[in-house]
C-alpha positions as CSV (number, residue, x, y, z in Angstrom):
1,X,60.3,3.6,40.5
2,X,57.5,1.6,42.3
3,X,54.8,0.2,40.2
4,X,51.3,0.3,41.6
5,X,48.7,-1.3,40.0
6,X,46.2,0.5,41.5
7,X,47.3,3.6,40.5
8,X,46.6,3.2,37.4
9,X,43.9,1.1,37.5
10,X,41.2,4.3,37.4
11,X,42.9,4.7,33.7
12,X,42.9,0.9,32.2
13,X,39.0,0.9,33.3
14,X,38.6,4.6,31.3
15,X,40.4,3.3,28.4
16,X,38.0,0.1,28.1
17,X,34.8,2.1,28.7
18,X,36.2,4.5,25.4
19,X,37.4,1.6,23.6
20,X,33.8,-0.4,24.6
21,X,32.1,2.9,23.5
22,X,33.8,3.3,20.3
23,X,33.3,-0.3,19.4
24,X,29.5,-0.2,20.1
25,X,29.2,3.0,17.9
26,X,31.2,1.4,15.4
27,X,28.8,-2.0,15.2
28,X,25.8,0.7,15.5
29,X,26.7,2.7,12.1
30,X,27.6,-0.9,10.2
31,X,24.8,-2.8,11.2
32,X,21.6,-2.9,8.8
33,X,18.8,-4.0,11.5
34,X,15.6,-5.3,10.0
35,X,12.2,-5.0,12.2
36,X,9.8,-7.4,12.9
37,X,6.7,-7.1,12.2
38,X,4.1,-5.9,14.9
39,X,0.4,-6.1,14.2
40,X,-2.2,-7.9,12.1
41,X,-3.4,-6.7,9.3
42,X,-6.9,-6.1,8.4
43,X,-8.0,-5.2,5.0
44,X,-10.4,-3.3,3.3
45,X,-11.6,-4.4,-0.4
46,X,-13.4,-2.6,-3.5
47,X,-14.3,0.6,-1.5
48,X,-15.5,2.7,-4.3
49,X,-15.3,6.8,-3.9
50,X,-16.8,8.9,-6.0
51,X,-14.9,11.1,-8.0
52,X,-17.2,13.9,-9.3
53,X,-14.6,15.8,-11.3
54,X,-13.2,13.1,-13.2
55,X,-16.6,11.8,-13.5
56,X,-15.6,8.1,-11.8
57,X,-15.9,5.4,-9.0
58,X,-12.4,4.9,-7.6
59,X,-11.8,1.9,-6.4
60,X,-9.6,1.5,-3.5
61,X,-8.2,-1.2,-1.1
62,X,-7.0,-0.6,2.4
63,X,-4.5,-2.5,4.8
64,X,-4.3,-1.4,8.5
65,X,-3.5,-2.7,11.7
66,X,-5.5,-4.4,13.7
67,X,-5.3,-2.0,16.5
68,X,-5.6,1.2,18.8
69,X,-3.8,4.4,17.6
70,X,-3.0,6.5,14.7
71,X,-0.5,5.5,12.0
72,X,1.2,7.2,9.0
73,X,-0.4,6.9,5.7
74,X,1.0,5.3,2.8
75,X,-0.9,6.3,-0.8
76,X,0.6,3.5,-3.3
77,X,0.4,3.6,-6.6
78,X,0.0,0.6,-9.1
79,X,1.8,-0.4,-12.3
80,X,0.4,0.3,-15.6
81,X,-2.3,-2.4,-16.2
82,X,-1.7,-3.5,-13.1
83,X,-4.6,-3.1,-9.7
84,X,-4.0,-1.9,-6.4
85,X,-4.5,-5.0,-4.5
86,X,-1.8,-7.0,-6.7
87,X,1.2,-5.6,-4.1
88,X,0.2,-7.6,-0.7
89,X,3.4,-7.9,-0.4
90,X,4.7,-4.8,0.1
91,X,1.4,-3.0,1.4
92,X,0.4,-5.5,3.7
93,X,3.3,-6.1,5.1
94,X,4.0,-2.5,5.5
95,X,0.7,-2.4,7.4
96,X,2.2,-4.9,10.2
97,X,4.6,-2.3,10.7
98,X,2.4,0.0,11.7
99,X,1.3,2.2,8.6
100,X,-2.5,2.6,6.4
101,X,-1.9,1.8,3.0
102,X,-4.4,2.9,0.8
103,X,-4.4,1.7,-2.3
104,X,-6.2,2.5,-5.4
105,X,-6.7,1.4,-8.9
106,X,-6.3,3.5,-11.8
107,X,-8.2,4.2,-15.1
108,X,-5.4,2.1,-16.6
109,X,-6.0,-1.2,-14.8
110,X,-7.0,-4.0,-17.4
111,X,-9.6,-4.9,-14.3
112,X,-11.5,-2.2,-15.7
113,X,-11.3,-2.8,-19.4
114,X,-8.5,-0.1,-20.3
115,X,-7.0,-1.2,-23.5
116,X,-4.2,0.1,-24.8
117,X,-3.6,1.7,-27.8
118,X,-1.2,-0.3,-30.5
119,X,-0.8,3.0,-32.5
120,X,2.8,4.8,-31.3
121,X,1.9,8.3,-31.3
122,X,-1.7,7.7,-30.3
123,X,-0.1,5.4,-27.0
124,X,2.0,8.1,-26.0
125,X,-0.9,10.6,-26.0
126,X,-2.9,8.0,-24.3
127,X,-0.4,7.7,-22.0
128,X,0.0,11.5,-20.9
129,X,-3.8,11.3,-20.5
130,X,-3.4,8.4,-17.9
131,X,-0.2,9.9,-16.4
132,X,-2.5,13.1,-15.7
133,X,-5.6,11.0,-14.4
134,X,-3.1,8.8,-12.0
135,X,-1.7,12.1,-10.1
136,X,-5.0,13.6,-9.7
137,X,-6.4,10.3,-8.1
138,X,-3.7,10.5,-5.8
139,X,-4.7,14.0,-4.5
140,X,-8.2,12.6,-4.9
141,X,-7.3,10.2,-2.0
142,X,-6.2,12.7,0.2
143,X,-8.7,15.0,-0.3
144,X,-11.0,11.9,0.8
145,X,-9.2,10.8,3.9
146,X,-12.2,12.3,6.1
147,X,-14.6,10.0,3.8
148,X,-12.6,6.9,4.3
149,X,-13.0,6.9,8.0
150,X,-16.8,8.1,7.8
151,X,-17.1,4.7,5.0
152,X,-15.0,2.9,7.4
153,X,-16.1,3.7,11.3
154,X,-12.9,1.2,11.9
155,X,-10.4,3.7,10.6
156,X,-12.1,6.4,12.3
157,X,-8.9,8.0,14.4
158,X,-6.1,5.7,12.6
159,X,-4.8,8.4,10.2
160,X,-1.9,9.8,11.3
161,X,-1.6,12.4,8.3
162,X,1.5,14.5,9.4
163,X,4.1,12.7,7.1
164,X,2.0,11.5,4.1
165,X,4.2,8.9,2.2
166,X,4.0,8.9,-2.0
167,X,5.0,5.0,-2.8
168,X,4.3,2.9,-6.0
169,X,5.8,0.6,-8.4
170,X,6.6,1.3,-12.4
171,X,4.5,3.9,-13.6
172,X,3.6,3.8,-9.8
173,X,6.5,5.1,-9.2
174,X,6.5,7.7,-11.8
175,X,3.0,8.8,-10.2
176,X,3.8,8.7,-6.4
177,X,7.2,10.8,-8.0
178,X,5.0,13.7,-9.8
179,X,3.2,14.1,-6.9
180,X,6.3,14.9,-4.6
181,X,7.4,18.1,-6.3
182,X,8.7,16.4,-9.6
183,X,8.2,18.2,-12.7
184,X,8.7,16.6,-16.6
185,X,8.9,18.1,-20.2
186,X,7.1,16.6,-23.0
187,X,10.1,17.4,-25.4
188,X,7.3,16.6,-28.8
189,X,5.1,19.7,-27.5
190,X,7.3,21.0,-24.8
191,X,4.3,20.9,-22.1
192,X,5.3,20.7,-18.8
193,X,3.7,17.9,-16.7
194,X,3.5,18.6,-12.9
195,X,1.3,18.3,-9.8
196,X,0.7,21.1,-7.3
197,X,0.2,18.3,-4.8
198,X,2.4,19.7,-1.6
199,X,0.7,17.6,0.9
200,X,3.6,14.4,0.7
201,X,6.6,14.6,2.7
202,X,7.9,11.1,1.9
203,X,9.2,9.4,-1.7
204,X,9.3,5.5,-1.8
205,X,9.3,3.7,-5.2
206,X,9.5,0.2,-6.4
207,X,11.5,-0.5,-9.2
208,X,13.3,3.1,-10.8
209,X,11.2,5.0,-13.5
210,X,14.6,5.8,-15.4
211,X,14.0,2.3,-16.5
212,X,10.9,3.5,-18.2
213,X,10.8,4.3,-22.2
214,X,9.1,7.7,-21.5
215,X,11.7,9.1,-18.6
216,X,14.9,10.1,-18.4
217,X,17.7,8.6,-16.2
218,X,17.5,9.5,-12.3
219,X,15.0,11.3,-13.1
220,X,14.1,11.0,-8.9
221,X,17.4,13.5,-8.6
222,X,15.1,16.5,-8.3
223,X,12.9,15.6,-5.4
224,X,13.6,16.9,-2.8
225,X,12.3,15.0,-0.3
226,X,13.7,11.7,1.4
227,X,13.4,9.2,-0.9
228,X,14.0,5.3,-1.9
229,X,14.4,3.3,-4.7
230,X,14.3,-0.2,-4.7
231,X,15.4,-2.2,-8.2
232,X,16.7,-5.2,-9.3
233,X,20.1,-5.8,-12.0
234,X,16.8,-7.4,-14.2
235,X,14.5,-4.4,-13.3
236,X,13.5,-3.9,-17.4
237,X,10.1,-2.3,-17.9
238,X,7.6,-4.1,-20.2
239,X,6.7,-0.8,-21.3
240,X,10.4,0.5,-22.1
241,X,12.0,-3.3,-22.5
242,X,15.9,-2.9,-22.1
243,X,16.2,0.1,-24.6
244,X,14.9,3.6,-23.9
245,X,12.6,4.8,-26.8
246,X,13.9,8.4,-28.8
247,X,10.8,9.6,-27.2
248,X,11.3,10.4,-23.5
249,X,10.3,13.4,-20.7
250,X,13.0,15.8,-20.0
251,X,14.1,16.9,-16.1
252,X,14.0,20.8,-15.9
253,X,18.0,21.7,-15.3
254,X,16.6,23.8,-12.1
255,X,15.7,20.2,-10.8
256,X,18.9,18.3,-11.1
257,X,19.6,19.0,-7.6
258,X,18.7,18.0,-4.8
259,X,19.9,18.0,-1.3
260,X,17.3,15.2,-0.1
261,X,18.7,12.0,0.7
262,X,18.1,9.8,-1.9
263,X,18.4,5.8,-0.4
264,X,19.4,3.1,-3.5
265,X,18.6,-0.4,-3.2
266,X,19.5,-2.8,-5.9
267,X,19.2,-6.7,-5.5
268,X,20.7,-8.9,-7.5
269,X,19.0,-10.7,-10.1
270,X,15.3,-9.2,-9.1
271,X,12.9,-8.2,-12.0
272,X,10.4,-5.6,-12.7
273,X,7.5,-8.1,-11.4
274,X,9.7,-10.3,-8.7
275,X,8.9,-13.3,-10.7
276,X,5.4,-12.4,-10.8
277,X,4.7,-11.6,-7.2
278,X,3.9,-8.4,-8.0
279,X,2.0,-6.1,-10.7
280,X,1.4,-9.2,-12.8
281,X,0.9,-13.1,-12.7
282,X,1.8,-13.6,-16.5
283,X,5.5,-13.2,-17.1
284,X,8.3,-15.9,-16.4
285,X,9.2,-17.1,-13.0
286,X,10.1,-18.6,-11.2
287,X,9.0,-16.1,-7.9
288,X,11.6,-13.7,-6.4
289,X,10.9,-14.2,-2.2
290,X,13.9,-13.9,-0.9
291,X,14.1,-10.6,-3.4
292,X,10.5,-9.4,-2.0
293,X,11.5,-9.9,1.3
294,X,14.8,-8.0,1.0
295,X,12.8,-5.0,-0.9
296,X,9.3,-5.2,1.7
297,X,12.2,-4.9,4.8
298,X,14.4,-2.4,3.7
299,X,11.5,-0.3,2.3
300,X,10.3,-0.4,5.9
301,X,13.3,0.9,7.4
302,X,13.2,3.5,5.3
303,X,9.6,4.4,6.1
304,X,10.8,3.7,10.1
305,X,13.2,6.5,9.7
306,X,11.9,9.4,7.9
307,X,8.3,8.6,8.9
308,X,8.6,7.3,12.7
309,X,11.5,9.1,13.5
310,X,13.0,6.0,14.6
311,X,16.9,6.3,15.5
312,X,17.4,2.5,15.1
313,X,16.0,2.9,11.7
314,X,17.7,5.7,10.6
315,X,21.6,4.3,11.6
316,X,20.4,1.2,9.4
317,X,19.3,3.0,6.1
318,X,22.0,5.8,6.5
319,X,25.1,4.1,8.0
320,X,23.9,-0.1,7.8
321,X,25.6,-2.3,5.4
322,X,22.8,-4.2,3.5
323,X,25.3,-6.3,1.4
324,X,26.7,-7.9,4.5
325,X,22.9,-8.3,6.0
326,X,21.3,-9.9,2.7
327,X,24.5,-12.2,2.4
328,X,25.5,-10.3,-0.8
329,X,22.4,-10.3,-2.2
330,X,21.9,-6.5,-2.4
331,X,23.6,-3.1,-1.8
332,X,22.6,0.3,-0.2
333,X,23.8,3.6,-1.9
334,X,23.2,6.9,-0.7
335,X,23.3,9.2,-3.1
């Protein structure tokens, strides 16, 4: 038999463009792939709306980029005590990636002299009144998204409103969550605290609300919408501490399904404020960067995918391996 190279030539070069093919798909799917930053952020501070049936001035704070074009919108909700410009962080640096993040500050913020009640029952009740009050100023925010851009003529054609993301941190998170189709049970009266809020498409939370005294465990499982968690091994609420109260909400069994994706990010040794970079200034440090940066970057790929359709995005949050990218400093579940 004579052997000629060049008859089989035609096959060795097939075989490498497969092999070459199957090895870049393979790096694709592995590969978490952070994004840079795009734009400069401007900001808008203490923009007060008027919210007649709660009889109130909200205050709100705004980042954007500093250019042409609509973006996606980004309602974030602040811890309890906490203020909405106290996450720069995250919103701002979601904003140089090309979202508006509006964020406002609650009746519960200690910047507007809420004090909280040191009787049990009488916190809990006070509680369920600011739990109520949170989700209605986040439908209050939608409801004024023509406003903003008449209050601010530099908005005016920014707001891309066709996937409306729900994010916050804490109690934050419990908020942006009742507004995306969760539903609770006060299991002392057996009310049932929900939103008819329909208008958000996108879940992102800082720091999970089963950590929370007054919520259950995953209690995120029924939304059914994508949605993120990001938390830390020392993500204990001040609210909760390390031990769940006997008190807690109840998930409806008809909501502990979902077939959402539901993206899990846990860091390694991050805590409820980041060291105090977040929420508040008054708790132990030292501060959590490299933690912040890991939760602000994968956050954003998140938002990249399910709000910008991006493909990049999407191979990173659903296929990327975020222990290898962070050095072993966190992991990505999707559950």
């Amino acid at each position: 038999m004579i052997f000629s190279y060049k008859s089989i030539l035609p096959k060795i070069v097939l075989l490498g463009f497969i092999f070459g093919c199957l090895q870049s798909c393979s790096v694709m799917e592995t590969e978490f792939i952070f994004a840079k930053p795009s734009y400069v952020v401007k900001e808008v501070n203490n923009l007060m709306l008027d919210f007649q049936k709660l009889n109130k001035k909200l205050p709100v704070r705004i980042s954007y980029p500093e250019a042409e074009g609509a973006f996606p919108v980004i309602v974030f909700s602040h811890g309890n005590g906490s203020k909405g410009d106290m996450y720069k962080g995250f919103t701002d640096y979601w904003a140089s990636h090309g979202y508006v993040v509006i964020q406002p500050t609650h009746m519960d913020s200690t910047s507007l002299g809420f004090e909280t009640k040191t009787n049990l029952r009488e916190f809990y009740t006070q509680m369920l009144i600011v739990t109520d009050t949170r989700r209605q100023d986040m439908s209050f925010v939608l409801d004024s998204l023509g406003l903003i851009q008449e209050l601010v003529p530099d908005l005016k054609g920014k707001l891309d409103t066709s996937t409306l993301v729900a994010a916050g941190h804490s109690m934050g998170a419990a908020t942006a969550m009742l507004v995306s189709g969760m539903k609770l049970v006060n299991p002392m009266n057996g009310a049932e605290e929900s939103s008819d809020e329909n208008r958000f498409k996108v879940l992102l939370m800082i720091s999970d609300p089963g950590t929370m005294a007054l919520m259950p465990k995953d209690p995120w499982q029924g939304v059914s919408m994508p949605t993120l968690i990001s938390t830390g091994t020392k993500d204990f609420s001040a609210v909760g501490g390390q031990k769940k109260s006997s008190f807690q909400f109840l998930v409806p069994e008809s909501l502990q399904r979902s077939s959402a994706p539901h993206h899990y990010v846990l860091i390694d040794g991050a805590d409820h404020y980041l060291g105090g970079l977040i929420c508040r200034t008054d708790v132990p440090g030292p501060p959590q960067y490299e933690a912040l940066t890991i939760a602000a970057s994968t956050s954003t790929i998140f938002l990249n995918a399910y709000v910008k359709n991006d493909t990049k995005a999407m191979n990173s949050i659903r296929f990327g391996n975020l222990n290898e990218a962070t050095n072993g400093k966190a992991s990505l579940t999707l559950k």
